[in-house]
C-alpha positions as CSV (number, residue, x, y, z in Angstrom):
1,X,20.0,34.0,10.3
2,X,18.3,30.5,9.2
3,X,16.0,28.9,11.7
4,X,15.9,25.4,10.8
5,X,13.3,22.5,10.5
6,X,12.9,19.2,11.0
7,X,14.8,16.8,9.2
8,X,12.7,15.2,6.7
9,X,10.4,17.9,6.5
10,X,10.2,21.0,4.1
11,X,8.5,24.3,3.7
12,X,6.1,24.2,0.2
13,X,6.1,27.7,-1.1
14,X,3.4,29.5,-3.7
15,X,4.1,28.2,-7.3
16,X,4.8,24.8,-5.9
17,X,1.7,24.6,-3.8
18,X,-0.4,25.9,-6.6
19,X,1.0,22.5,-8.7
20,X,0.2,20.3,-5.8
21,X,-3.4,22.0,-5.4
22,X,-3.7,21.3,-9.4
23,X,-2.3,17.7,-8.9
24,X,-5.1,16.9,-5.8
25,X,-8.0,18.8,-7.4
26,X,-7.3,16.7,-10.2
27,X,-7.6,13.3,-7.9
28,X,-10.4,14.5,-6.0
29,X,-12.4,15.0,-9.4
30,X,-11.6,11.4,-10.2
31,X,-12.4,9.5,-6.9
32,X,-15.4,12.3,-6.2
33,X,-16.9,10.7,-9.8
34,X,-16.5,7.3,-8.8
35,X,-18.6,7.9,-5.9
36,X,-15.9,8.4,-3.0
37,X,-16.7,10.8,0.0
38,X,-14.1,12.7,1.0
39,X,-13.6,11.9,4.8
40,X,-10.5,13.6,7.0
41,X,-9.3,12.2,10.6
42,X,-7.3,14.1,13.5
43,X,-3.5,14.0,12.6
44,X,-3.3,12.7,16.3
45,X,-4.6,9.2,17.0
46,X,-4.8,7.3,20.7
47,X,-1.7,5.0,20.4
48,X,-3.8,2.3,22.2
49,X,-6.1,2.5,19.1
50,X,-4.4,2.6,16.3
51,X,-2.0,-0.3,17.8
52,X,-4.9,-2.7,18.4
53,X,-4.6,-6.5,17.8
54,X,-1.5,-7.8,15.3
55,X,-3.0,-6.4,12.3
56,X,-2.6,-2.7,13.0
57,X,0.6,-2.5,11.4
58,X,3.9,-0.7,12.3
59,X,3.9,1.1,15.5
60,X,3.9,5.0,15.1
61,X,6.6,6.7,15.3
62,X,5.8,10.0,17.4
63,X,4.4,9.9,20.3
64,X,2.9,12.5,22.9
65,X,1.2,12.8,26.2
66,X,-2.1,14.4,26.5
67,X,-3.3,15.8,29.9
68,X,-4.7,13.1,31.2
69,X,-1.8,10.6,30.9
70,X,-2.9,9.2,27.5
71,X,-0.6,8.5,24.9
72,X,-1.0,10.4,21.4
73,X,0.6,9.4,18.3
74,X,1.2,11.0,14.7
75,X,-0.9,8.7,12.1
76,X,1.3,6.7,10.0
77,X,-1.2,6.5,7.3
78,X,-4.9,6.9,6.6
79,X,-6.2,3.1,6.4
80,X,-6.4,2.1,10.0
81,X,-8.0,5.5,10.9
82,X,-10.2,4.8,8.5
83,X,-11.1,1.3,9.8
84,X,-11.3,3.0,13.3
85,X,-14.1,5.1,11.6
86,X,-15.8,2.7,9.6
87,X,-16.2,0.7,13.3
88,X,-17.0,3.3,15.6
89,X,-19.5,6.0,13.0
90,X,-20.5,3.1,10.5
91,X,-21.2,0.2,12.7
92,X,-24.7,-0.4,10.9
93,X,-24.1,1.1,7.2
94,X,-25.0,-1.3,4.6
95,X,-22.0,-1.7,2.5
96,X,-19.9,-1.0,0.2
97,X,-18.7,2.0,1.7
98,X,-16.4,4.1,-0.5
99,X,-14.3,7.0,1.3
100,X,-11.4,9.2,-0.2
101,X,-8.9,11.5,1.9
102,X,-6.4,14.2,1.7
103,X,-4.4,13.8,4.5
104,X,-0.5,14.4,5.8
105,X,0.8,11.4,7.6
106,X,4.1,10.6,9.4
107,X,6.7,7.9,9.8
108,X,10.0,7.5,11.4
109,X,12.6,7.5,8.8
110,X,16.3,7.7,8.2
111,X,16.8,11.7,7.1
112,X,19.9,10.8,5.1
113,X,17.8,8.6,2.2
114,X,16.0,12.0,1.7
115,X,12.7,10.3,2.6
116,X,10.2,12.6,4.2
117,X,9.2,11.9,7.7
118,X,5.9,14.4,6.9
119,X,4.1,13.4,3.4
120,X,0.5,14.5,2.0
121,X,-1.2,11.2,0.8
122,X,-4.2,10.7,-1.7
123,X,-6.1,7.6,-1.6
124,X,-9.2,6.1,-1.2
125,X,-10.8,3.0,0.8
126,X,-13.4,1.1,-0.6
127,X,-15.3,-1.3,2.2
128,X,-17.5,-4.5,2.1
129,X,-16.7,-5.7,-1.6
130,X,-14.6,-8.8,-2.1
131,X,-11.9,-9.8,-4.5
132,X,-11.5,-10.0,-7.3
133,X,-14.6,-7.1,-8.1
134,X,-13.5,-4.9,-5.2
135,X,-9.7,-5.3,-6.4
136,X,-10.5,-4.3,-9.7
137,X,-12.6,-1.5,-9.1
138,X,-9.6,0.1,-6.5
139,X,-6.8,-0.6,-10.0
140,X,-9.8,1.3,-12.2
141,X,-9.7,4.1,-10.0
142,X,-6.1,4.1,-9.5
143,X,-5.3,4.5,-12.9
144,X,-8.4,6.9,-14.3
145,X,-6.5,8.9,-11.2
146,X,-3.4,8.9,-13.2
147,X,-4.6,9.5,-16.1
148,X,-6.4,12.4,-15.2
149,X,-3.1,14.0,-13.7
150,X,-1.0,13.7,-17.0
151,X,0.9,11.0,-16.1
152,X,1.9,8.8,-19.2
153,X,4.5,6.2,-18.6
154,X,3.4,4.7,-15.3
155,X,2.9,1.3,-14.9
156,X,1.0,-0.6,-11.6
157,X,3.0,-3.9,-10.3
158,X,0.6,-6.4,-8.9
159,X,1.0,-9.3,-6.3
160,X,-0.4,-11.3,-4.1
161,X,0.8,-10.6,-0.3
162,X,-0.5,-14.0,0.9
163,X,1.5,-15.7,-1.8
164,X,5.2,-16.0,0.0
165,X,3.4,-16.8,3.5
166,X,2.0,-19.3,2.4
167,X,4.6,-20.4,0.6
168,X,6.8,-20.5,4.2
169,X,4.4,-21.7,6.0
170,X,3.8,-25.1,3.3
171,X,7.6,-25.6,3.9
172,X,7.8,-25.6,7.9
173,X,9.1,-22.3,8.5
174,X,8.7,-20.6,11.7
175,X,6.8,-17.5,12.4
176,X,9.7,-15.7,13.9
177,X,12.0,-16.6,10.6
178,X,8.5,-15.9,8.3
179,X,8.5,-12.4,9.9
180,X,12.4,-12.1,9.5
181,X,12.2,-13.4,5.8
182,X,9.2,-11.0,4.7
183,X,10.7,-8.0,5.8
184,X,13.6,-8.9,3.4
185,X,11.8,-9.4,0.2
186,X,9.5,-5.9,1.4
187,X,12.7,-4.0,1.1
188,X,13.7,-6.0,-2.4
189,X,16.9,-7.4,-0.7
190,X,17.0,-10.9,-2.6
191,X,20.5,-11.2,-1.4
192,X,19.0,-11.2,2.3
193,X,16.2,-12.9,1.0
194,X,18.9,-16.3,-0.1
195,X,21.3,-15.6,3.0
196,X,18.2,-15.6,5.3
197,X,16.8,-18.9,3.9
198,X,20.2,-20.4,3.7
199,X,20.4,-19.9,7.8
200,X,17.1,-22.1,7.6
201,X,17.1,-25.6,7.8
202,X,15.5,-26.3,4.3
203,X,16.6,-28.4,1.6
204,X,18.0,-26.7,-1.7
205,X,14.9,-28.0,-3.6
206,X,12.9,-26.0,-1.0
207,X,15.5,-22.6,-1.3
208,X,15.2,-22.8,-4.9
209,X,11.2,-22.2,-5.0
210,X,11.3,-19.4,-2.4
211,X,14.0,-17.3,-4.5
212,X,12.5,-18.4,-8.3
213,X,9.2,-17.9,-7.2
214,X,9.4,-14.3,-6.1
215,X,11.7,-13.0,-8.9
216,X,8.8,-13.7,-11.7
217,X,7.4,-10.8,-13.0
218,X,5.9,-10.0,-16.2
219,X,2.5,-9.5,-18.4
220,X,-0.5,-12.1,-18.0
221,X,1.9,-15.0,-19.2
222,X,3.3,-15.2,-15.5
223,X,-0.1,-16.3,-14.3
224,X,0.7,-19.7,-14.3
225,X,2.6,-22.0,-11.5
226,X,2.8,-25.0,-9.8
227,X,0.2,-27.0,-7.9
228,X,-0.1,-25.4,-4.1
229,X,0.3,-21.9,-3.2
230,X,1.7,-20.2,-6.2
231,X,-1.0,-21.6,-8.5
232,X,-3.3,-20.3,-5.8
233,X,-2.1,-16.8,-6.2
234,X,-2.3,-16.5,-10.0
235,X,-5.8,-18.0,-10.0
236,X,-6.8,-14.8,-7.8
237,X,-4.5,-12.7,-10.2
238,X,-6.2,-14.1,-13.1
239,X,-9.8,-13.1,-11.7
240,X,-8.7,-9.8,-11.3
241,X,-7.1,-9.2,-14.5
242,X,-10.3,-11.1,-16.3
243,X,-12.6,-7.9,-14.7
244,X,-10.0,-5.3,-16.1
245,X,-10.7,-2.8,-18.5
246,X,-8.5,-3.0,-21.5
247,X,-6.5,0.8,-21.0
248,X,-6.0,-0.3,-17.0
249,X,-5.0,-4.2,-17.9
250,X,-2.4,-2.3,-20.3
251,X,-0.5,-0.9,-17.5
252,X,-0.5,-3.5,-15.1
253,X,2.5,-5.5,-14.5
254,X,1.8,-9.1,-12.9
255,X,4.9,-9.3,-9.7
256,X,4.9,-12.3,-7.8
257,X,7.2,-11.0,-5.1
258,X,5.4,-8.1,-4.3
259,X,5.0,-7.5,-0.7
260,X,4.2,-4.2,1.4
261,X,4.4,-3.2,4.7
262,X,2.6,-2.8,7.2
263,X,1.6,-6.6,7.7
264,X,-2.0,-5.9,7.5
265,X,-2.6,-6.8,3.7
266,X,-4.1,-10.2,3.3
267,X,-4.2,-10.7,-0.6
268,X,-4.0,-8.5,-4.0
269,X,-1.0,-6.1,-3.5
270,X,0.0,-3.0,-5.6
271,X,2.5,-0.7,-6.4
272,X,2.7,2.6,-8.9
273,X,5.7,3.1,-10.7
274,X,7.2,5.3,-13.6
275,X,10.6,5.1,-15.1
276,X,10.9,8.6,-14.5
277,X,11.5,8.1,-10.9
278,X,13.5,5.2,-9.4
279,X,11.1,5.3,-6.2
280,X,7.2,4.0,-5.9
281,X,4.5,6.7,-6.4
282,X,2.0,5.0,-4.0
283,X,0.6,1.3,-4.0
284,X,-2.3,0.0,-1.4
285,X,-4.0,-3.8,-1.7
286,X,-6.4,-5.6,-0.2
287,X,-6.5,-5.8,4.1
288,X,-9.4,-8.3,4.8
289,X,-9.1,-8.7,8.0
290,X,-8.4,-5.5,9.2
291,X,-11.9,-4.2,10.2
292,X,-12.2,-6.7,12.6
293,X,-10.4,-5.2,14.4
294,X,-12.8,-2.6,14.6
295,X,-16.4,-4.4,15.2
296,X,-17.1,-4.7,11.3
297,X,-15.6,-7.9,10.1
298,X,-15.5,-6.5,6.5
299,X,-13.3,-7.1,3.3
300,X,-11.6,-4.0,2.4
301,X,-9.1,-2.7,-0.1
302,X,-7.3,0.7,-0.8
303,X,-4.5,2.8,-2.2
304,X,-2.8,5.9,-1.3
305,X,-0.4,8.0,-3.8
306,X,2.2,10.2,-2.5
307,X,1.7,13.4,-4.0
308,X,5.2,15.0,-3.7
309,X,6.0,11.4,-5.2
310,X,3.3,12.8,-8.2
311,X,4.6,15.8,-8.0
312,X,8.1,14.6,-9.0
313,X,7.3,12.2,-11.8
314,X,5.2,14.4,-13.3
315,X,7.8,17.5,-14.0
316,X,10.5,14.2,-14.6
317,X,8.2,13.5,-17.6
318,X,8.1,16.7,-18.7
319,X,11.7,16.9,-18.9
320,X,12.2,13.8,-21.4
């Protein structure tokens, strides 16, 4: 007889689990060297404080009671727990603070892409050093991460999340249709992207920009643009690339439509790719405003890499 689980979730038996342990003790060794503590938060969260302000990103997607009446929830990831600790056990620490985790988290998702609702993440969170230094320093570690792993082909796209915003906001568009439009270009949906815009009541001049501008994509040669937002984005890009070492400057791949969810990244974007798999490894950026939320008004930036993601690209690789 077969017991079934969860959709979206999977049992990981000996020989795999012994690759996963190699892949993690692997990136533990890296971020442990570059001075990261190792930190861990309960899997269960206090909806009311992981949902605080606008900035806190997408609401959770499971939800319990406790006793008392309270509301629980599944993390969806490890940054705003993280911010929740840096506020309520660091409120005093003289930064930077650098943490690293290990941690499952949980999101609501649609079983029939195959996308796991449970996932072990590996990441790290370095607090209270600004862009472009702190932004460099989270690419560094990403990649010596990589490296140390075995991957060989991967390649890190990097934006600017307050790029398009901006960009709405210098042409008049509304919050509401902002919101609507940024979803869009997070999911890569450039046909939405011009359908939503056409709906808008923008001139074609105006259209033009917002659909050119996020399609450009390339090495350091795309770090140029006109007068206003754009040129403000590359100038930030351009820092960051000027502090890079030559093997992580190598893999990076300048993408001016780059966005992520959740809504709480305020500059420098990321995401990990390799051609081995058609689906991102991990990718993190800067969240400025974030810890504010939290009592520390402190800029912040991190990444997280799926490891089953890893997992996956790695044997890929192998294969070719």
């Amino acid at each position: 007889m077969i017991y079934p689980i969860p959709s979206g979730t999977r049992d990981v038996l000996p020989d795999e689990m012994r690759e996963l342990r190699s892949i993690t003790e692997a990136l533990r060794d890296v971020f442990s060297a570059a001075g990261y503590g190792e930190v861990y938060t309960p899997a269960l969260e206090y909806e009311a404080v992981l949902t605080r302000g606008e900035l806190a990103g997408a609401r959770p997607a499971y939800r319990v009671f406790d006793e008392n009446g309270n509301v629980l929830v599944l993390r969806s990831d490890m940054t705003v727990p993280i911010a929740r600790v840096v506020g309520t056990r660091y409120p005093t620490a003289e930064p930077p603070l650098r943490f690293c985790y290990f941690a499952h988290s949980y999101r609501g998702v649609r079983p029939q892409r195959g996308q796991h609702r449970e996932f072990l993440q590996a990441g790290v969170e370095l607090i209270g050093v600004a862009a472009p230094r702190g932004t460099a320093e989270a690419l560094t570690v990403l990649c010596g991460a990589l490296d140390a792993v075995g991957l060989a082909r991967y390649r890190v796209g990097l934006g600017d999340a307050a790029l398009y915003p901006a960009l709405l906001e210098s042409i008049g568009v509304a919050p509401d249709d902002c919101a609507r439009l940024l979803e869009e270009l997070a999911r890569g949906d450039f046909v939405g992207l011009e359908y939503g815009l056409r709906a808008l009541d923008i001139d074609e001049q105006s259209i033009k920009l917002l659909l050119e501008v996020p399609q450009l994509r390339g090495g350091a040669d795309v770090l140029h643009g006109p007068p206003g937002p754009v040129a403000d984005a590359v100038a930030g890009l351009r820092a960051v690339h000027e502090l890079l070492a030559d093997g992580v400057a190598e893999r990076v791949i300048f993408d001016l439509g780059l966005s992520r969810l959740p809504g709480y990244y305020t500059g420098a974007v990321f995401e990990v790719y390799d051609p081995a798999l058609g689906i991102p490894l991990g990718g993190g950026g800067r969240y400025d405003n974030l810890l504010g939320e939290f009592g520390r008004s402190l800029p912040a930036v991190g990444f997280a890499l799926e490891v089953d993601h890893l997992h996956l690209a790695l044997a890929a690789e192998e294969r070719l």
